[in-house]
N, C-alpha and C positions, 0 to 999 in steps of 0.2 A: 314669447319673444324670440326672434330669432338671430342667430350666433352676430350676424352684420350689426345687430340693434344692441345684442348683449354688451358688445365691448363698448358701446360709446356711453351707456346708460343703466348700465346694470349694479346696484347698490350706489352709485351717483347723483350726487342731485345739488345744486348750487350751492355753496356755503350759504348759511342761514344765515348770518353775523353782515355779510356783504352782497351777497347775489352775485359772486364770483364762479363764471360755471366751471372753470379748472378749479380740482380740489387744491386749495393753498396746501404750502408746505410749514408743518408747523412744528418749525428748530425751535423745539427746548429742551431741556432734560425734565421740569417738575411744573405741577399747575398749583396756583393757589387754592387753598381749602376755606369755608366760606369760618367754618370751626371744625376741631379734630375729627376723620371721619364723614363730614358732611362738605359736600365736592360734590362737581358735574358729572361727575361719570369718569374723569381721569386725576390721578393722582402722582404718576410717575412714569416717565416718557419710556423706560422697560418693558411696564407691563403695560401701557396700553399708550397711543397715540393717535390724533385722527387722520392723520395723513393715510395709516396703516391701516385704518378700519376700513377705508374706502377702500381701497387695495384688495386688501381680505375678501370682502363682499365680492369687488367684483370676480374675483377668482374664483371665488365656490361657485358663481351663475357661470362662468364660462364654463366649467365640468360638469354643470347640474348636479352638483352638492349643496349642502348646505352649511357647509364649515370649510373657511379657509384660515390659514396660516401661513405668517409670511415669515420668510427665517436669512438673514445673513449670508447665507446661501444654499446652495443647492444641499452639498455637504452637510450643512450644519440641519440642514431639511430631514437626512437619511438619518443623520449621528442622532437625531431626537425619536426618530422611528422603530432606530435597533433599541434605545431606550425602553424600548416598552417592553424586552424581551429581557431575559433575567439566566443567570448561570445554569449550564447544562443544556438552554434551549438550543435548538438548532435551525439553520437557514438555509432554505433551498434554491438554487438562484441559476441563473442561465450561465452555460459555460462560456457566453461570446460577450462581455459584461465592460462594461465603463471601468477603465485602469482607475479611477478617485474610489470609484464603489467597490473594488476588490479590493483597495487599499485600507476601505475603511472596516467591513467585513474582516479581512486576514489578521489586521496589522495592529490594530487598535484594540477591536471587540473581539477577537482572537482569544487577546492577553488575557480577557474576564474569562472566559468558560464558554462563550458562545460561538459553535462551531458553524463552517460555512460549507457547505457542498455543491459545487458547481457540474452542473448536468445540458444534456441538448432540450432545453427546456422545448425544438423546435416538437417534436415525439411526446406525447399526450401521455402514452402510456408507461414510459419511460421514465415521467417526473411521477407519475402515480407508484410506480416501482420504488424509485428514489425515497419516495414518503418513510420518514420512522417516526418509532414512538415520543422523539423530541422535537421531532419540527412543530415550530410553531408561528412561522414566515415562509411564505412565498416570493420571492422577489422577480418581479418579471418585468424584464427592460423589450420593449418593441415598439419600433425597428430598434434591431441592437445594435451598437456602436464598439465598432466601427464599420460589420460587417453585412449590417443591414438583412438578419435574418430575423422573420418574423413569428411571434411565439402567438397562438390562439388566446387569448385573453380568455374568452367565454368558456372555451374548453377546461384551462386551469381550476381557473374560480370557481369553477364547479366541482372539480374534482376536489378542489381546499374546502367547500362550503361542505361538502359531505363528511372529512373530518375534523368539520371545526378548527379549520388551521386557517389564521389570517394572511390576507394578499395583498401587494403596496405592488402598484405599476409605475417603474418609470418613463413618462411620456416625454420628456423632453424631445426627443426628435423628430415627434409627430407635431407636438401645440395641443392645445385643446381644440384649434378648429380643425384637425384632421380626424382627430380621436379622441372618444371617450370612456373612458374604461371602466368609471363607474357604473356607466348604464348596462357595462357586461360582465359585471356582478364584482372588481374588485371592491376592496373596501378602504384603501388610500389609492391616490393620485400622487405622484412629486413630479415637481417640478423642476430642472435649477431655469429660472426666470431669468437667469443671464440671458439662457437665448432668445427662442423666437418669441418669448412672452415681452419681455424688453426688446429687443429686435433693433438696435442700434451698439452696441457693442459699449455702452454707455455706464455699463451699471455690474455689480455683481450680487444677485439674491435665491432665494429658494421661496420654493409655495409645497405646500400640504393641502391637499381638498381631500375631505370622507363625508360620509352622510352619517358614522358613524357617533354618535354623543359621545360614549364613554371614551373612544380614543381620541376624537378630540380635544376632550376634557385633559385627557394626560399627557397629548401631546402643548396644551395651551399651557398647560402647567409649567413643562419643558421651556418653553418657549421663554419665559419669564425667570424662571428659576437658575437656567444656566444663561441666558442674557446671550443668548445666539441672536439677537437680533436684527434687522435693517433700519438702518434710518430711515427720516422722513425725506429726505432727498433722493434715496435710489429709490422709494415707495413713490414718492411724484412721477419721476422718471418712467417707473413701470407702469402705472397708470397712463402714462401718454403715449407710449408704446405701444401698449392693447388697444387703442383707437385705432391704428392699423394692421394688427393683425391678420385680418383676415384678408385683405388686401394686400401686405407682402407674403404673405406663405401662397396667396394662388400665382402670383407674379414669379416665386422662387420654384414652383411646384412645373410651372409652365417652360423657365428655362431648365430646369434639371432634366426633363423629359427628353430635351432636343440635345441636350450634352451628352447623358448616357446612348441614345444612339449613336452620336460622332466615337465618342469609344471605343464604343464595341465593334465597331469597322476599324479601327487604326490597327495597322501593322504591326506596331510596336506596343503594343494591350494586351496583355494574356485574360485576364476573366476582368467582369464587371457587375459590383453587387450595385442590383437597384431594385427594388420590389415592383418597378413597373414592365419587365421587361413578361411577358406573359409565360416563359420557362422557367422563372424563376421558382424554387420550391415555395417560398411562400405566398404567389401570387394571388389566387386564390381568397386565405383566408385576408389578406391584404384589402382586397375589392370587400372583404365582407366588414374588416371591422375600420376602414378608414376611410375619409369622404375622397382622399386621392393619397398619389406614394409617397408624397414627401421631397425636400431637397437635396435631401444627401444621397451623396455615392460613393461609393468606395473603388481602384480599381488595381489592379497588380501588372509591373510590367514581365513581360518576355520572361521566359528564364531566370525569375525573381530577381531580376538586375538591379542590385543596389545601389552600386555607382549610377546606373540612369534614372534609377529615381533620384537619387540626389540630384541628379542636375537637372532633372524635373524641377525637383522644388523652389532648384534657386533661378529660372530662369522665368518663371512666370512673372507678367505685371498688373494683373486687373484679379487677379487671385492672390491675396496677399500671404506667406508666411507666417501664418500665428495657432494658436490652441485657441479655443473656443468654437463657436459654431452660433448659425442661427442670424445673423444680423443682414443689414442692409446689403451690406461689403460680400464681396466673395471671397471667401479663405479657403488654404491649400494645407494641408497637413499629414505629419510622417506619424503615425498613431504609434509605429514599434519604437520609437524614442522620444515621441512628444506626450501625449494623453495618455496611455495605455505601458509607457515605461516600465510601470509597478509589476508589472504583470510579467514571471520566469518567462523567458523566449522558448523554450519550450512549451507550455500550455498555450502560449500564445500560437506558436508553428499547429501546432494541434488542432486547432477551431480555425487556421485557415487564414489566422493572421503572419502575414508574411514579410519578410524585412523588405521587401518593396512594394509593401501594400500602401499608398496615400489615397487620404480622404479629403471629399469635396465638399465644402457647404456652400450649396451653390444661392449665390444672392440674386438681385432687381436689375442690376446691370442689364444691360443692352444684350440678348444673347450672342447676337453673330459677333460681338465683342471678345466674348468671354471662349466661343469656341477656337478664332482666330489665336490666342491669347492660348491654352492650350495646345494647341497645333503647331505655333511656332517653338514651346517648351517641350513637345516629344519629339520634333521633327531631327 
C-alpha cells in the first residue's frame, strides 16, 4: 500500500455497529462488563479506547512498524521512552536538540541518575567515540531543530546495533511521509503529533512506533500505568489530519523551497539553514534518507541583530507569532527565547543558535503571499 493510500485506510475501516466511515469518537471513561472480567475487549477508557486503536494502527502503517502508541503528547511520548532506562544509564543525544527534549533529559531524568551527553551527532565517528560503558540510548533528532542539521540515521543505528545500545528517532520535522527511520534500522520512532501528523494546529499529542514487542510491551505498559494519555477527541482529530498529510507536507515542502532561496539573496540575511540548499553539509545524506527537505527553516540576521529580529517577528502577517510548528498556517519563531529557552545561551551560541536566529514553518498559503510578507518584515 502506498503512503497516499496509507493514510486514508490503513488500520481503518467503517465502524461496524453503523457503517460510519469517519472513525466515531467514543467519549467515555468505562464500558460495561457483560460479568466480572468478561467484556468486549475494553474495560476502561485509560488503558484502551477505540477511537485510539484506530489512531494507533494507523501510525505504525505510516512508519512501517508494527506497534503504535499514542500518548498526551509528544513529551509525555519521550518521558515514557527515558522510562525504560534505569539509574546510572546513560544517553547520547545530538548537541543541536529540542529545548522540551533537553529539558526533559537534564531537568527531570537528570534528578534520577540518568545522565545526558550532548555531542555533533552530525560526525559518525564522533558519536561512536562518545559511546561508554552506560549508554544505553541513542537519541537522534533529524532534521534538528531549530537548526536543521542532519544526523545519518542508518549510519548511527548501526553503529548502536553493533553495541547493543537502543535508538529512538525523533521525526517530527520530517512526518512520516518524508522519512522513515525504522526501515534504517532505528528501533523507536516519536512523534509529537501536534505537528505535521495533526497538521492543523488543533490538537496536542505524541506517537511511539517500533517493530520492537518487548519495548512496546513496556512502553504500552507506561502508557496505562502513568495515564499520559489522549483523548478520543484529539485521537479523532489526528486521524483526520493524516487524511492530508501527504498532500500538505508536499504543498509546505514546495513553498519552503522557493522561500529559502528569496533568503539567501536578502541583504539583510546572514546564513540560511535548509537541507535543500545543495552546500548544505547534510545535503547529501538528506537526498538519501528523505523522500524531499522539509518545511522548515531557519535563518540569522546580519551581525546577529537582535533588535531586527525582533522587529522581524513583530511585523510579519501571514506568518504568525506563535511555538509550534507543522500546521496549515505559517508561523514565525524566536527559538532563543520561545522553544529552545531551556537551553544555557551558551550551549545554545555554541551549535550556532543565535540570538537572532528565527525559525520558519512554512505552511499551504499562497507563496508569493508569504515571500511578499517576509520582505516587507526585513525590508
Amino acid at each position: 500500500m502506498k503512503f497516499e493510500t496509507k493514510v486514508i485506510h490503513a488500520g481503518i475501516v467503517p465502524d461496524p455497529s453503523t457503517g460510519a466511515i469517519m472513525t466515531p469518537i467514543f467519549q467515555t471513561s468505562t464500558y460495561v462488563q457483560d460479568s466480572p472480567g468478561q467484556h468486549k475487549g475494553f474495560e476502561y477508557a485509560r488503558t484502551q479506547n477505540p477511537t485510539r486503536n484506530v489512531l494507533q494502527e494507523n501510525l505504525a502503517a505510516l512508519e512501517n512498524g508494527k506497534h503504535g502508541i499514542a500518548f498526551a503528547s509528544g513529551l509525555a511520548a519521550m518521558d515514557s521512552i527515558l522510562r525504560l532506562l534505569k539509574t546510572g544509564d546513560e544517553i547520547l543525544s545530538t548537541n543541536d536538540l529540542y529545548g522540551g527534549s533537553y529539558r526533559l533529559m537534564t531537568k527531570v531524568f537528570g534528578e534520577y541518575g540518568i545522565k545526558s551527553h550532548f555531542v555533533n551527532m552530525q560526525d559518525a565517528e564522533q558519536v561512536a567515540d562518545k559511546i561508554g560503558p552506560n549508554t544505553k540510548l541513542i537519541w537522534i533528532e533529524t532534521p534538528t531543530n531549530p537548526l536543521l542539521n542532519i544526523v545519518d540515521i542508518e549510519a548511527i543505528c548501526a553503529i548502536a546495533k553493533e553495541k547493543g545500545i537502543m535508538t529512538c528517532v525523533d521525526n517530527t520535522f520530517a512526518s512520516p511521509y518524508l522519512q522513515n527511520p525504522l526501515d534504517l534500522g532505528a528501533d523507536i520512532v516519536l512523534h509529537s503529533a501536534t505537528k505535521y501528523i495533526g497538521g492543523h494546529s488543533d490538537l496536542v499529542l505524541g506517537a511511539v512506533i517500533t517493530n520492537n514487542d518487548s519495548i512496546a510491551e513496556r512502553l504500552t505498559f507506561f502508557q496505562n500505568a502513568v495515564g499520559a494519555v489522549p483523548g478520543p477527541q484529539d485521537c479523532f482529530l489526528a486521524i483526520r489530519g493524516i487524511k492530508t498529510l501527504a498532500l500538505r507536507v508536499e504543498r509546505a515542502c514546495d513553498n519552503a523551497e522557493k522561500i529559502a532561496d528569496f533568503l539567501r539573496n536578502h541583504e539583510n540575511v546572514a546564513e540560511v539553514h535548509y537541507p535543500g540548499f545543495a552546500d548544505h553539509p547534510g545535503h547529501e545524506v538528506a537526498k538519501k534518507q528523505m523522500k524531499r527537505f522539509g518545511a522548515m527553516i531557519s535563518f540569522s540576521i546580519k551581525n546577529d541583530d537582535l533588535a531586527k529580529a525582533q522587529a522581524v517577528l513583530s511585523k510579519t502577517h501571514y506568518f504568525s507569532l506563535a511555538e509550534s510548528l507543522g500546521g496549515v498556517e505559517s508561523l514565525i519563531g524566536h527559538p532563543s527565547s520561545m522553544t529552545h529557552a531551556s537551553i544555557p545561551r551558551e550551549e545554545r551560541m555554541a551549535v550556532g543558535l543565535l540570538d537572532s536566529t528565527i525559525r520558519l514553518s512554512v505552511g499551504i498559503e499562497h507563496v508569493d503571499d508569504l515571500i511578499q510578507d517576509l520582505a516587507q518584515a526585513l525590508a
